[in-house]
C-alpha positions as CSV (number, residue, x, y, z in Angstrom):
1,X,38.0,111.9,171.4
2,X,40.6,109.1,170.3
3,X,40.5,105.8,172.4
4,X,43.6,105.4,174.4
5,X,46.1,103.1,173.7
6,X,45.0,99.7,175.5
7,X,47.2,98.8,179.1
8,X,49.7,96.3,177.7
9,X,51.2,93.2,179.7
10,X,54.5,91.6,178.5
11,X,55.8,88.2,179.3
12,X,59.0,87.5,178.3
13,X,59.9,83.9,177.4
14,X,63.4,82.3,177.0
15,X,64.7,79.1,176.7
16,X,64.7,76.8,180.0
17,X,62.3,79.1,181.1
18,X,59.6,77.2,184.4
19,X,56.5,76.5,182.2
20,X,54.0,77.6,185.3
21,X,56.1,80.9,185.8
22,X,54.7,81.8,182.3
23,X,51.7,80.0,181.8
24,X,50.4,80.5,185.3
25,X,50.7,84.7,184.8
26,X,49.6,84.2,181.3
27,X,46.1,82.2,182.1
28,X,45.4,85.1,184.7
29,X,46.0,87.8,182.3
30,X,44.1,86.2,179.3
31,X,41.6,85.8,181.5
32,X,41.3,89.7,182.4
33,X,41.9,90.6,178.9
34,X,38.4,88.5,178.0
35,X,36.4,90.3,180.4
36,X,37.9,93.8,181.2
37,X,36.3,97.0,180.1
38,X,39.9,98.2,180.3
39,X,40.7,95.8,177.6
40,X,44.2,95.1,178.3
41,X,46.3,93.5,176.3
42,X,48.8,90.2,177.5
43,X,51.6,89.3,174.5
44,X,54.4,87.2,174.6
45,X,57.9,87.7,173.3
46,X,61.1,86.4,172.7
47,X,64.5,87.6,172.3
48,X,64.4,86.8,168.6
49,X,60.8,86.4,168.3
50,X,61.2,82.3,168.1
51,X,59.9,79.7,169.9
52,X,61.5,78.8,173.2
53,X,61.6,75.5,174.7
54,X,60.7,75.8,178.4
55,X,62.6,74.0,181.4
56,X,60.6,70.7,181.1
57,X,59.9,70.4,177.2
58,X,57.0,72.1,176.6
59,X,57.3,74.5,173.4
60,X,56.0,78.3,172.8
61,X,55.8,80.1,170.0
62,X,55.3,83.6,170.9
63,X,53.3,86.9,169.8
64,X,56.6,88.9,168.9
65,X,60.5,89.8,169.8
66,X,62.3,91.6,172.1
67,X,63.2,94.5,169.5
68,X,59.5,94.5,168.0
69,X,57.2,94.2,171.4
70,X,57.0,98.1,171.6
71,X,56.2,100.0,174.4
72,X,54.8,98.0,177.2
73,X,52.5,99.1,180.9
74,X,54.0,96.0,182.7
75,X,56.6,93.4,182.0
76,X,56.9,89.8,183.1
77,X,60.0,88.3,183.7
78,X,59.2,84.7,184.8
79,X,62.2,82.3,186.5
80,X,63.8,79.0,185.5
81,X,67.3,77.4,184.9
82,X,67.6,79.7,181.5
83,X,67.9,83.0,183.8
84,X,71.5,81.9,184.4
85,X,72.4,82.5,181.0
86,X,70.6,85.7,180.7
87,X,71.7,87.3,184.3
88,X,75.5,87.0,183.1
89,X,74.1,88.3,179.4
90,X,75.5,91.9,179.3
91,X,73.4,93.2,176.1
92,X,70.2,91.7,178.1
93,X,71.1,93.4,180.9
94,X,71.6,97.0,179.9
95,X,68.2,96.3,177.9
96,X,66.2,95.5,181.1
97,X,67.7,98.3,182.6
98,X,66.0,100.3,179.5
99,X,63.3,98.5,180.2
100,X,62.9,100.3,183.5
101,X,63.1,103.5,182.0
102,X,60.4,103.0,179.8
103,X,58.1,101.0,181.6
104,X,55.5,101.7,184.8
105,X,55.7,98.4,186.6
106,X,58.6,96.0,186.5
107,X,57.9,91.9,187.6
108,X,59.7,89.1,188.3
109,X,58.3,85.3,189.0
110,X,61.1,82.6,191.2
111,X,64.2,82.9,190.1
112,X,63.6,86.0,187.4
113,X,64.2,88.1,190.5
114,X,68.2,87.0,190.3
115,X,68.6,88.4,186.6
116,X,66.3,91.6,188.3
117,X,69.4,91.6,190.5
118,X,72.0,91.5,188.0
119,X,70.2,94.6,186.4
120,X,70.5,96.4,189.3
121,X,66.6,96.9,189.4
122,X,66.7,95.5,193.3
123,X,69.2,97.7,194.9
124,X,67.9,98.9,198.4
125,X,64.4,97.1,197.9
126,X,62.1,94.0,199.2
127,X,62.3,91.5,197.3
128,X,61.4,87.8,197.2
129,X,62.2,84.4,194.8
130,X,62.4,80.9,195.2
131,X,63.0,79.5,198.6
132,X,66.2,78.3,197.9
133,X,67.4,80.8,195.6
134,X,68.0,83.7,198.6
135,X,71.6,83.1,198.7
136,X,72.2,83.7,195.1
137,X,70.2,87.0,195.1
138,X,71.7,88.7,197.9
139,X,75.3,87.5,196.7
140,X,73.7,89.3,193.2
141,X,72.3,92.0,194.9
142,X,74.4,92.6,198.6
143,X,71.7,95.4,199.5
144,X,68.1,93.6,198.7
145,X,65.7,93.6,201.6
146,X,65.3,89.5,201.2
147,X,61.3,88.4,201.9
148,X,61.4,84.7,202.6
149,X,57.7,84.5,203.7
150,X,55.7,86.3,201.2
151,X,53.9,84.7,197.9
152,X,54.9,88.4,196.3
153,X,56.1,91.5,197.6
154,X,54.8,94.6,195.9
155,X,57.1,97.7,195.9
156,X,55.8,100.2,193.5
157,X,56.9,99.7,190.7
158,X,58.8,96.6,190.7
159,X,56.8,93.0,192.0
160,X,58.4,89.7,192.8
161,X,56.8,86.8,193.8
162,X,57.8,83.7,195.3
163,X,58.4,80.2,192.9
164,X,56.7,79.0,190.3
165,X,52.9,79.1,191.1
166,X,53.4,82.1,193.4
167,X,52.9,84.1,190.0
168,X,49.5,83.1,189.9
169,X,49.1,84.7,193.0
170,X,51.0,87.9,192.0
171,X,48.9,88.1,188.6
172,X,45.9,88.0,190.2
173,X,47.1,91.1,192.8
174,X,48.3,92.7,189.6
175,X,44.3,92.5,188.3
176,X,43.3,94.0,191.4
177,X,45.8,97.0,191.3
178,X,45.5,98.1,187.8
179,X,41.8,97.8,187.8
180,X,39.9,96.1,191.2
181,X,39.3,93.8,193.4
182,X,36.1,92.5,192.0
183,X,38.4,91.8,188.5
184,X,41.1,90.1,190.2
185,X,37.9,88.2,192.3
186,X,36.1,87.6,189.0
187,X,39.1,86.0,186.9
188,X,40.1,84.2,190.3
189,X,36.5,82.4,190.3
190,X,36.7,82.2,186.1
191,X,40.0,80.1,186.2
192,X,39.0,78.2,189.8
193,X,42.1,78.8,191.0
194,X,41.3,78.0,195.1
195,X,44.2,75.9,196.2
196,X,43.2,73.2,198.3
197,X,46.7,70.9,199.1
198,X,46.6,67.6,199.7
199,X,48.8,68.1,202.5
């Protein structure tokens, strides 16, 4: 019996995308790649397949392009100040929108949950994003079911979170639903992610 093709993770990175919105999702989903028996697989692509210089400097060179990724279980779409470009980006539109078609589970982190919008992907759905980017996804997306409490809101097959380290939150409950609990519990403890704020 052939193995099966391994469950695949894209995150898709841009320029000015939030460094934590893709780094934060990323260490989660290394982390569950290390240890699964599932033996998923996280890559990272570009829309030319070149690096990307994220919202405050830091650089990434990622695994792959847009055209060359292939066929993915679950996509990534992280936020920052570069999703203004892309949600008024035509071509990248009507490729998310492919996207959709083609792929099981759809995600957004902060503000990628406005270009979700512009796709079309939240018509008639829950949906949350950075707390002060609600006005500019309803005026995107007139029929979204706005969340303004929740770190994510899971829908099926499309997941937003809240900003920035709310993606952590939502990779983690990502772990838990493609595999278990006791993953998403495992790589939780492995990365010591147990928020204690100062305030």
């Amino acid at each position: 019996m052939g193995r099966s093709k391994p469950l695949r993770v894209g995150i898709f990175v841009f320029d000015d995308a939030e460094e934590l919105d893709v780094v934060g999702p990323y260490e989660v989903l290394a982390a569950w790649e290390q240890h699964s028996p599932l033996r998923p697989e996280a890559v990272t692509f570009s829309p030319d397949g070149a690096g990307v210089r994220c919202a405050k400097g830091l650089r990434l060179v990622p695994d792959t392009s847009l055209a060359e990724v292939g066929p993915l279980h679950v996509l990534v779409y992280p936020g920052g100040v570069g999703t203004r470009r892309l949600l008024a980006d035509r071509e990248h539109l009507a490729w998310l929108r492919g996207m959709r078609e083609t792929t099981p589970l759809i995600t957004s982190v902060c503000t990628g949950a406005l270009v979700l919008a512009a796709a079309g992907l939240l018509a008639g759905r829950p949906a949350t994003t950075y707390r002060s980017a609600f006005d500019e996804l309803v005026s995107l997306e007139p029929s979204v079911l706005p969340d303004t409490e929740a770190r994510f809101v899971d829908d099926g097959d499309v997941v937003t979170s809240a900003g920035v380290s709310a993606g952590i939150d939502m990779a983690l409950h990502l772990v838990a639903r493609l595999e278990s609990v006791e993953m998403a519990r495992g790589v939780r403890r492995g990365i010591q992610y147990d928020p204690a704020p100062p305030v």
